[in-house]
N, CA, C and O atoms as a MOPAC input file, in Angstrom:
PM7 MOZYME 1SCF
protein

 N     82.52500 1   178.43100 1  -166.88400 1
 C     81.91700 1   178.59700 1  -168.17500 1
 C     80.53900 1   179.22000 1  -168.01000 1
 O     79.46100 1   178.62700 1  -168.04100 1
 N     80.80400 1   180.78000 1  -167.79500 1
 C     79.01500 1   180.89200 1  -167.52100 1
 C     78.12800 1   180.86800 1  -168.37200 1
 O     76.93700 1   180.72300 1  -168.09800 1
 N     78.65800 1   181.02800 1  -169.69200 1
 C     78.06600 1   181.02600 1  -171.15800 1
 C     78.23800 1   180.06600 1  -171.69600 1
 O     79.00800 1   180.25900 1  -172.63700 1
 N     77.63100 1   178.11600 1  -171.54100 1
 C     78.33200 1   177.62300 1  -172.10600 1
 C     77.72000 1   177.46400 1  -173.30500 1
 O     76.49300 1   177.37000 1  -173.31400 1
 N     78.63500 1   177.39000 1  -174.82400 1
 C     78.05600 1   177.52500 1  -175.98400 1
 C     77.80300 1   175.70000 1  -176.13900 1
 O     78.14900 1   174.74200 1  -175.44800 1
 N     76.89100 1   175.87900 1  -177.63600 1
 C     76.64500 1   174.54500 1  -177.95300 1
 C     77.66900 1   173.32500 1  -178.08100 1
 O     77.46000 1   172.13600 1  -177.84400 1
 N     79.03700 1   174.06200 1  -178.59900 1
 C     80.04400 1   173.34500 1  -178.58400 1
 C     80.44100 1   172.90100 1  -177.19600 1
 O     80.24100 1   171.75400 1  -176.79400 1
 N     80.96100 1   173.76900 1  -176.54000 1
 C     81.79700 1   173.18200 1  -175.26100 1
 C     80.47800 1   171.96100 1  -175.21200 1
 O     80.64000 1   170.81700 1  -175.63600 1
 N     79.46000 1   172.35800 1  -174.74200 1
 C     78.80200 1   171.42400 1  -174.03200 1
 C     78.36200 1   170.10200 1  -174.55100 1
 O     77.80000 1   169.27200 1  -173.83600 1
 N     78.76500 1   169.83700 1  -176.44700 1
 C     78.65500 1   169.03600 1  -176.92800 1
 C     80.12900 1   168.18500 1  -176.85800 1
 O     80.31800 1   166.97800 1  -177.00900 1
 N     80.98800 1   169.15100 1  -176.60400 1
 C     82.47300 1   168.19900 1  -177.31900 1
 C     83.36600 1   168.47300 1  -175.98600 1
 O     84.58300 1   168.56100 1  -176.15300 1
 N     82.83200 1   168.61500 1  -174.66300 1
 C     83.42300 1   168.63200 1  -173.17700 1
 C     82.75000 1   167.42100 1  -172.34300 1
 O     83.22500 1   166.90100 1  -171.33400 1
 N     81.34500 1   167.03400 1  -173.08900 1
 C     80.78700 1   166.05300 1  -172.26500 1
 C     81.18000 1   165.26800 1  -171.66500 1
 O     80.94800 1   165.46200 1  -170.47200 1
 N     82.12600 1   163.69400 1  -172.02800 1
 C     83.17700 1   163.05900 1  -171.85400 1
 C     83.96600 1   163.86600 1  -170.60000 1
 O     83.94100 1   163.51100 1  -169.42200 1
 N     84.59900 1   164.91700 1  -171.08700 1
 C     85.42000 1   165.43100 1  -170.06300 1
 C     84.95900 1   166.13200 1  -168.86600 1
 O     85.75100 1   166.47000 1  -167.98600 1
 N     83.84700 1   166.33600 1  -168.81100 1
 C     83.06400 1   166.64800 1  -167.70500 1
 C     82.57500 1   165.69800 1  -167.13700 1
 O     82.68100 1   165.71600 1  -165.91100 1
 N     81.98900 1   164.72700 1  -167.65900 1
 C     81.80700 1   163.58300 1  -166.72300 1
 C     82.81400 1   162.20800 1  -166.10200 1
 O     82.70600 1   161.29600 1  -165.28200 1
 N     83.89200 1   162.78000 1  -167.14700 1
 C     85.06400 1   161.72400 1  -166.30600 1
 C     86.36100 1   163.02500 1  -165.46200 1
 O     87.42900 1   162.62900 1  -164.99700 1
 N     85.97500 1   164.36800 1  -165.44100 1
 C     86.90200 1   164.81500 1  -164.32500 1
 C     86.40700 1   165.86900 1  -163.75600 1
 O     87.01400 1   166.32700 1  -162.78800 1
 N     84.92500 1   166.64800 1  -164.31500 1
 C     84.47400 1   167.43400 1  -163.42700 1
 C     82.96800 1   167.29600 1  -163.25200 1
 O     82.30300 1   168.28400 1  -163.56000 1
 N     82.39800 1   166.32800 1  -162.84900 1
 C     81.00900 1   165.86400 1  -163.14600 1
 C     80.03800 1   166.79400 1  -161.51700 1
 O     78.93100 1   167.29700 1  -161.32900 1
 N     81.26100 1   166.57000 1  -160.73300 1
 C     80.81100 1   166.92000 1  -159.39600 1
 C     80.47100 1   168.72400 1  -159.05200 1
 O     79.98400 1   169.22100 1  -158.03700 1
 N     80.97700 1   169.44000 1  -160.41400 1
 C     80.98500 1   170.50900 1  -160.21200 1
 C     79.70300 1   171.43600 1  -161.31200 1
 O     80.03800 1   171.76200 1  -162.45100 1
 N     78.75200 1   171.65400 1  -160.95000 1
 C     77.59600 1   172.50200 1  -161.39200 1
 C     78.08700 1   173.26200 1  -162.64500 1
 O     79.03700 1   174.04500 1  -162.62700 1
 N     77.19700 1   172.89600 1  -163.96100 1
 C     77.32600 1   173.90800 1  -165.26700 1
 C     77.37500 1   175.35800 1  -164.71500 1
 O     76.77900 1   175.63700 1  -163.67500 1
 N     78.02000 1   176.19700 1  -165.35000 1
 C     78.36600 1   177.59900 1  -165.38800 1
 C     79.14100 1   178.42800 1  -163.80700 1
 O     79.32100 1   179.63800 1  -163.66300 1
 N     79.48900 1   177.27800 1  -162.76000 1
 C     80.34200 1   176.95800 1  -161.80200 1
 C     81.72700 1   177.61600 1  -162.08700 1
 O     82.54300 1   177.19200 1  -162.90400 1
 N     81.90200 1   178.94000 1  -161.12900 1
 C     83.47300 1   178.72700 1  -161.20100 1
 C     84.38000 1   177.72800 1  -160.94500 1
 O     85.29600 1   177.65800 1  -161.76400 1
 N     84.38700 1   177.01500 1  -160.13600 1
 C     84.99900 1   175.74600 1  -159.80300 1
 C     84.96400 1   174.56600 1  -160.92500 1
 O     85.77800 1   173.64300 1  -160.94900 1
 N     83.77900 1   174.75700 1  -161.95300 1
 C     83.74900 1   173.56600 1  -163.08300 1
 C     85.05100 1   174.46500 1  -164.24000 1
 O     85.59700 1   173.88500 1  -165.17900 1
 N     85.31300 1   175.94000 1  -163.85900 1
 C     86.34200 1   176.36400 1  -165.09600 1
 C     87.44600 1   176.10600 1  -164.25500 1
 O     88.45200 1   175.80400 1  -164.89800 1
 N     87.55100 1   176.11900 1  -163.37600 1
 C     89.05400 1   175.85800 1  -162.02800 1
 C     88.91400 1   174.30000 1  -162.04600 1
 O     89.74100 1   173.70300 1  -161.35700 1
 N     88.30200 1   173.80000 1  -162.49900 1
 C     88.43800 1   171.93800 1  -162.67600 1
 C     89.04000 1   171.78000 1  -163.92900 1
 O     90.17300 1   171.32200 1  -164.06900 1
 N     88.26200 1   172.17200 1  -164.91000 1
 C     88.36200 1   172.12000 1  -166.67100 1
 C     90.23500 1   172.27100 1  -166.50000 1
 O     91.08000 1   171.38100 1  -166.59600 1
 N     90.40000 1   173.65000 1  -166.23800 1
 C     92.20500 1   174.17000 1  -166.23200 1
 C     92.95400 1   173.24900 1  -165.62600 1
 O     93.98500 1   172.78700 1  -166.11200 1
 N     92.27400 1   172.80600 1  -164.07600 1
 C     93.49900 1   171.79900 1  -163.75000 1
 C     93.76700 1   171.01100 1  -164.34100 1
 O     94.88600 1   170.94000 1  -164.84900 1
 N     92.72000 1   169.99200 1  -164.52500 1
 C     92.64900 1   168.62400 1  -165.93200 1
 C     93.28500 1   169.17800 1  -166.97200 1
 O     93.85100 1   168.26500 1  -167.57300 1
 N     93.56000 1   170.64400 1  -167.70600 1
 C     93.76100 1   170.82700 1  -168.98100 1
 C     94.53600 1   169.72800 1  -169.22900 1
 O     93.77800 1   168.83000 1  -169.59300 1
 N     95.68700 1   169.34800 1  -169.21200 1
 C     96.46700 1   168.33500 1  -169.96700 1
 C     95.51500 1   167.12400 1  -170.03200 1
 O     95.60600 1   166.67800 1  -171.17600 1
 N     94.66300 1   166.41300 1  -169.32500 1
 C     93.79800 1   165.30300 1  -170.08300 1
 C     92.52800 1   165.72200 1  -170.81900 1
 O     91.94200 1   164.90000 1  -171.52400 1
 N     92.08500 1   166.96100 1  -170.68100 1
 C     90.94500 1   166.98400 1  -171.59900 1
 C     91.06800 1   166.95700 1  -173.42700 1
 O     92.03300 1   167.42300 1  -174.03300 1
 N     90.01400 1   166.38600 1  -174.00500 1
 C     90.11600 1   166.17500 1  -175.01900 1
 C     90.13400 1   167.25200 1  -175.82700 1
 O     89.49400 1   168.28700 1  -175.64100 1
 N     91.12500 1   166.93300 1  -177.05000 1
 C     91.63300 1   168.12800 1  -177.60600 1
 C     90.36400 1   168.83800 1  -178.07500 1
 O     90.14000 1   170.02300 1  -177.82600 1
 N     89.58900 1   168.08100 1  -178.73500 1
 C     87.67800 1   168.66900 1  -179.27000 1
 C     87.53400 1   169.52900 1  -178.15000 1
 O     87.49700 1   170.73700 1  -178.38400 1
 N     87.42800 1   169.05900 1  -176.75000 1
 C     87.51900 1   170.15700 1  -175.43900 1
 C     88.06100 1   171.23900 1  -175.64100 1
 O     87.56800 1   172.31900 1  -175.96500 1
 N     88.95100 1   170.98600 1  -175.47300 1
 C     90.12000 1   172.22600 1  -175.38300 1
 C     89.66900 1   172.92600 1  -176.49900 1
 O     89.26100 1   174.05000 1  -176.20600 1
 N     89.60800 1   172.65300 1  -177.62400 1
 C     88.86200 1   173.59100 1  -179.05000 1
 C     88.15600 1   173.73500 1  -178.70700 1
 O     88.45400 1   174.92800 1  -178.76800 1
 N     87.24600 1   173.74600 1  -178.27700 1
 C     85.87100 1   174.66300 1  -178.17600 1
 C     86.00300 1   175.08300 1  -176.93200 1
 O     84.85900 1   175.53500 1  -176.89000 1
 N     86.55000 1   175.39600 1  -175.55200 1
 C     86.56900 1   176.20200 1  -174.67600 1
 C     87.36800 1   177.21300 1  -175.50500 1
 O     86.97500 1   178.32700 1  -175.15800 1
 N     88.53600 1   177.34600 1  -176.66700 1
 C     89.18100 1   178.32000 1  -177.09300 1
 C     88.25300 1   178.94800 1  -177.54600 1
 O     88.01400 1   180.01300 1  -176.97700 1
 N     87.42100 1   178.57300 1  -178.66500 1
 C     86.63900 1   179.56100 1  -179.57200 1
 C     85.93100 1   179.65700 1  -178.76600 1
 O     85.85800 1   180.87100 1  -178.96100 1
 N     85.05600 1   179.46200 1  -177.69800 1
 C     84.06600 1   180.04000 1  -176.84200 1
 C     84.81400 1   181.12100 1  -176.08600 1
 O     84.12400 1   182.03300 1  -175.63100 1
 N     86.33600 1   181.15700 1  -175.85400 1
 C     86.49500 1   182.22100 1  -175.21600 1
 C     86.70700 1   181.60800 1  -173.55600 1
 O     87.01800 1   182.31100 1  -172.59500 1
 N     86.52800 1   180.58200 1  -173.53400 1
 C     87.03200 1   180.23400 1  -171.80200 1
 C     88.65100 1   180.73900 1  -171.64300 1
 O     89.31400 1   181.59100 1  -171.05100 1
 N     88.75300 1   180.01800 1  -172.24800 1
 C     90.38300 1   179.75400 1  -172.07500 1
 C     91.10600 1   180.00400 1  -173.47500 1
 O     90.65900 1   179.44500 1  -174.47600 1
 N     92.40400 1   180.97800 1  -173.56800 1
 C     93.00900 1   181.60700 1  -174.79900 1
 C     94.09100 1   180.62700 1  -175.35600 1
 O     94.92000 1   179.97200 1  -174.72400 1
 N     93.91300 1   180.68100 1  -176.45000 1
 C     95.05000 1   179.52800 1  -177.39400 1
 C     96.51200 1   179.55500 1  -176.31400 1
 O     96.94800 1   178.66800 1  -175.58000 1
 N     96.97900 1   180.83800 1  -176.55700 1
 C     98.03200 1   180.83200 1  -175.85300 1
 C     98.37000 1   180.49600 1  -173.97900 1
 O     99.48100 1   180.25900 1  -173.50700 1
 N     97.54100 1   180.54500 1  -173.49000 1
 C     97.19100 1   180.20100 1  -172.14400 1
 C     97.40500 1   178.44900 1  -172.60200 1
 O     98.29900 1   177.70200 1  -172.20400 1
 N     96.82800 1   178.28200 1  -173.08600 1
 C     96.73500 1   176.33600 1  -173.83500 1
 C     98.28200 1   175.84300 1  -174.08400 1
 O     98.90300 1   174.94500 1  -173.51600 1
 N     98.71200 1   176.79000 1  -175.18700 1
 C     99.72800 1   176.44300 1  -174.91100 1
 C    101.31500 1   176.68400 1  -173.89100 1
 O    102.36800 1   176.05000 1  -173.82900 1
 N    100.97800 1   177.48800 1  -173.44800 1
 C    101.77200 1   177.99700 1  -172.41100 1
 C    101.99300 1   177.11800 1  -171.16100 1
 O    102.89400 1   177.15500 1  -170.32300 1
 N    100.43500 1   175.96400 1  -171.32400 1
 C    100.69600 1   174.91200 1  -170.21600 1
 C    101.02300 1   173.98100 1  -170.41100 1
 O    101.46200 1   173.18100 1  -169.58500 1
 N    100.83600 1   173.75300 1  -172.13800 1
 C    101.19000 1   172.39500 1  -172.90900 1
 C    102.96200 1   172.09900 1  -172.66800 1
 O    103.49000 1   171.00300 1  -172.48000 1
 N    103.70800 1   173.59200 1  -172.75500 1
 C    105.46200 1   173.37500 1  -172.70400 1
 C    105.93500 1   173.25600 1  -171.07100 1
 O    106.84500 1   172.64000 1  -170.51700 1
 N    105.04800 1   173.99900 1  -170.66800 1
 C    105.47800 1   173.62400 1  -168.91800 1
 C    104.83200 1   172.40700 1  -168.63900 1
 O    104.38500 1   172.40600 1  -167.49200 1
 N    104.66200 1   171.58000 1  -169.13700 1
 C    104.31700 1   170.07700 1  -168.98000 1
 C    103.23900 1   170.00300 1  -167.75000 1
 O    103.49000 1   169.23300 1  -166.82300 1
 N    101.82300 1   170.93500 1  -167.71800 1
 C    100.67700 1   170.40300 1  -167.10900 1
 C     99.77200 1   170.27300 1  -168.03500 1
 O     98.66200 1   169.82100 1  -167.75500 1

């Protein structure tokens, strides 16, 4: 997330500190953490990495039917 907007960083908090806390803001490895977790991060998460542009609706769901 090298741009992270007000959202992600308001409504990822939670999910950054319970699955990628260890990995530095604007970190490739904190967006290669965020994706692996995708299936537990909170949906507020997941919405606002979409509209910020991290990660594309369809990418979201494309992992939601292959069950990660």
């Amino acid at each position: 997330m090298p741009d992270t907007t007000q959202a992600v960083s308001q409504d990822c908090r939670w999910d950054y500190h319970n699955f990628c806390g260890e990995y530095g803001i604007g970190s490739p490895l904190l967006t290669y953490c965020f994706r692996n977790n995708g299936a537990k991060l909170s949906k507020a998460c997941v919405n606002a990495l979409i509209a910020a542009g991290d990660v594309s609706k369809s990418y979201v769901q494309a992992r939601r039917k292959a069950g990660h």
